[in-house]
N, C-alpha and C positions, 0 to 999 in steps of 0.2 A: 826291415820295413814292411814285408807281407803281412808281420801280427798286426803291427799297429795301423794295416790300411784297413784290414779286415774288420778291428774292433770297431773304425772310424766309421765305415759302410752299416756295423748293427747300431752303431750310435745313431748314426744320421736319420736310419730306415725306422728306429723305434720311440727315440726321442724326440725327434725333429718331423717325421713324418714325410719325408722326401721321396717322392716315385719314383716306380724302378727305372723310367726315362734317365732320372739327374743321377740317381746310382749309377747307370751304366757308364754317362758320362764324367763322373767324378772318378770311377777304378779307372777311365780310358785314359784322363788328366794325369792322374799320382803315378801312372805305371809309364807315363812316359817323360814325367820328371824323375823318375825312379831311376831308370835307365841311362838318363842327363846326368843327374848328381854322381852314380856311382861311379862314371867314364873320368869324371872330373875328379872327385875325391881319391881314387887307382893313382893317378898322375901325383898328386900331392901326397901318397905313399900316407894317405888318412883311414881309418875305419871308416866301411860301407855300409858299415848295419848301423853305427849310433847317429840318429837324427841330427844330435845335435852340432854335428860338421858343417850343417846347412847351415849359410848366412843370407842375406839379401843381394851380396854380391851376385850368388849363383843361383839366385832369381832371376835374377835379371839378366843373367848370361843364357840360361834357357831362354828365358822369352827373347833375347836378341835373336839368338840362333834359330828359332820358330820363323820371328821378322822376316831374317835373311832368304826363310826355306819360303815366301809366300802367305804366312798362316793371315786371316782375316785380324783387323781389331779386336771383333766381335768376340773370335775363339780365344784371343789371347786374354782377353777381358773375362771369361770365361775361366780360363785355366788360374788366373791370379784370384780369384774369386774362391775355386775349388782348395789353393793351395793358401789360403790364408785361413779356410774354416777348419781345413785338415790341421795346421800347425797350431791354430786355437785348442785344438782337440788335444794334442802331442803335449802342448807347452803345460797343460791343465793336468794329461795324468803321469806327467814327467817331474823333473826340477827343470827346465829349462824357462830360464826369467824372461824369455823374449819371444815374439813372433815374427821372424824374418820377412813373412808376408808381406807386415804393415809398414815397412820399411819402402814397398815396391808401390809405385802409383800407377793407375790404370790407363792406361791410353783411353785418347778418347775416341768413343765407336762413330762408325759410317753413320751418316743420316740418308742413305740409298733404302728408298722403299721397294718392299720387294714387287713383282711384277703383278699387276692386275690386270683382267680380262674383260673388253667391255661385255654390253648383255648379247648382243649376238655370236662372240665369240666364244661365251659360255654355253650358248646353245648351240653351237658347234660342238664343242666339247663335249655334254649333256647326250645329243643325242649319236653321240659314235658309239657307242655300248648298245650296240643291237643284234637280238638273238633271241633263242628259246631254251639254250640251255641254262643251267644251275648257276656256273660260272659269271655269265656273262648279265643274269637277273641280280645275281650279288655285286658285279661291278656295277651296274647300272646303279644299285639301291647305295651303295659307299658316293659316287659321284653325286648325286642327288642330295644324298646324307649332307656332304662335305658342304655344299653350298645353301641348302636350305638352311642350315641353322649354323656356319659358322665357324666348324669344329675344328680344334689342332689335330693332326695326326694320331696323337694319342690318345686324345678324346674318343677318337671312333676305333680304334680297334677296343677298347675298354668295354664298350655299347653292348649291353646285355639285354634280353628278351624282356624283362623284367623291368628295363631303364625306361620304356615305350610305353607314354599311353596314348593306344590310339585312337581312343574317341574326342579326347580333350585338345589332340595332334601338339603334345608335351613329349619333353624327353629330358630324362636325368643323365647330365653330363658330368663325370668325373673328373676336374680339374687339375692342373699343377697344385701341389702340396695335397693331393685327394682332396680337396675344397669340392663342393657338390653344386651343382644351380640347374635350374631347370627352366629352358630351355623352346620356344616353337619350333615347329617341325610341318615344313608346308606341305600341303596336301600331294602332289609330284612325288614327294619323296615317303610320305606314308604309302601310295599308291605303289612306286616299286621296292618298297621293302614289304608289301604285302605278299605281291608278284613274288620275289627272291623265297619268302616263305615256305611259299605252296611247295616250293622243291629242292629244299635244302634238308640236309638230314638233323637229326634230331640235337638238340644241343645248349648250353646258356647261353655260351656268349652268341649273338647276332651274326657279327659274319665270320666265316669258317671256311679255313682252308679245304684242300681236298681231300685230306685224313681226316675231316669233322673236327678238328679243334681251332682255336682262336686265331683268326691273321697276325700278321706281326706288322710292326712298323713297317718294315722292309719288303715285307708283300706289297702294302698298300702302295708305297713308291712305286714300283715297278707297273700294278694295276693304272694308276696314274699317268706314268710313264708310255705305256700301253694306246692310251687313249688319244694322248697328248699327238702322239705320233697320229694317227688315223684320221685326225679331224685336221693336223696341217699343222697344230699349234706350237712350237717347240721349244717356247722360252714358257715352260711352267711347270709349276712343283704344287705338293698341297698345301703349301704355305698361300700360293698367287688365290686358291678357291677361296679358301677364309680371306684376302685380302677382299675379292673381287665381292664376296658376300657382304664385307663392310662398305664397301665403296657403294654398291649398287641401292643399299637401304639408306645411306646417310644421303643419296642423289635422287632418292624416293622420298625426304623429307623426315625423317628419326630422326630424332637428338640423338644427341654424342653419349649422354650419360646413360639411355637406353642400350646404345650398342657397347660401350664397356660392359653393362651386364651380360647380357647375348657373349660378349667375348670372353668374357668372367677374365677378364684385368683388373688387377689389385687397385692400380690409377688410374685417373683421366688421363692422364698424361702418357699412356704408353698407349691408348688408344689416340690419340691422336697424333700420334707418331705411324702408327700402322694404318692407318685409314687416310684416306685421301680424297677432298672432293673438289668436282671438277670447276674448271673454272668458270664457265658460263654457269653453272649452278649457283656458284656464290655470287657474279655477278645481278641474276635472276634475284636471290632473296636478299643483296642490298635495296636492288630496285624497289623492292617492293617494301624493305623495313626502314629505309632512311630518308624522311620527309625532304630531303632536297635529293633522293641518289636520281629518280626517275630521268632522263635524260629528255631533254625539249621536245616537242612531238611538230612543235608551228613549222 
């Protein structure tokens, strides 16, 4: 099953154009149904190398066995996702007439939106990254980054010197499937990525570890994490800053179809799922949009 996850990962990355984000995530899927099947096919004294042992029965027996362990919807909906385009892949450069995938139905995911920060809690947040050194101007300029315009996790470690212009306060964002859109960049956040500038060492990508090369996902967590802690806050992730950055502009009066852009969402629909606005808000622009909402004043 190695060759065939392997050629599956050049297929994906060359043909399909998939970041190394969903790659990581797709080898993390196949190598632990990998593991699942072969446990399973041992016992039934079947071959662990030919694919085509896999049916949808032992779909579905992984994904029980995931259930039972705790795993989210989300991730299972995720794994059934990864393991129906993989076996698309298989069934195409195989004989195998079927795709055991399509046989498995997806659960349906959480409607729990993730957590958002109102505006003072973000400038709590905001301003716990205080210092003089290199370190702590690059975490200042990621947190600033994160909420001024929006960005996924992945989005900002990607952010090249070159992605930045700072007179127009534009920024080229590298999206899921590498889709590109571009982006404001509020003044705050130009201000301490200038600051981070002056004394970071030489380099493309924008923020750099302490060996001078690119942060990773897993830095930024932890920077995040870092912060979260000092300012008191303890239920947030860099998912809650991009939430809190849609929340706080669509509560400042932007349309929705603006901030899909900004979020570079394929749909309306998956931005209005992740965005949230409050409720005296929307009561405020009934009041004001529906010739009978205004409530009696006599």
């Amino acid at each position: 099953m190695e060759e065939t996850i392997k050629g599956f990962l050049g297929y994906l990355s060359t043909e399909r154009n998939m970041s190394p984000h969903t790659l990581r995530n797709y080898l993390s899927d196949l190598a632990q149904f990998e593991k699942f099947f072969k446990g399973v096919l041992k016992k039934a004294t079947l071959s662990t190398e030919d694919l085509r042992n896999v049916d949808h029965i032992m779909i579905r027996a992984f994904l029980s066995n995931l259930h039972d362990k705790g795993i989210s919807k989300s991730s299972l909906a995720r794994k059934i996702s990864a393991l129906r385009t993989f076996f698309n892949y298989f069934c195409r450069e195989s004989d195998r007439p079927g795709n055991p995938g399509k046989m498995v139905s997806t659960p349906r995911r959480e409607k729990n939106l993730p957590r958002f920060l109102s505006i003072d809690e973000m400038d709590r947040l905001l301003n716990a990254s205080v210092g003089e050194d290199a370190s702590v101007r690059r975490d200042s300029a990621i947190l600033e980054t994160f909420y001024s315009a929006g960005l996924r996790i992945g989005e900002i470690v990607a952010i090249d010197l070159e992605d930045i212009n700072f007179a127009d306060h534009l920024i080229r964002v590298k999206g899921k499937g590498r889709k590109e859109r571009i982006v404001p960049i509020g003044s705050k956040a130009v201000e301490a990525i200038r600051e981070y500038l002056k004394m970071r060492s030489a380099g493309q990508p924008l923020f750099l570890n302490r060996y001078g090369k690119r942060l990773t996902t897993r830095s930024v967590h932890r920077i995040v994490g870092k912060y979260k802690r000092l300012s008191g806050l303890w239920d947030i992730t860099p998912h809650s800053i991009r939430h809190s950055f849609a929340t706080h502009i669509l509560d400042g009066g932007a349309d929705l179809r603006s901030v899909q852009e900004m979020l570079g969402h394929a749909n309306l629909s998956t931005t209005q799922r992740y965005t949230h606005v409050s409720m005296d808000k929307l009561m405020e622009i009934y009041d004001k949009a529906h010739p009978r909402g205004k409530k009696d004043s006599r």
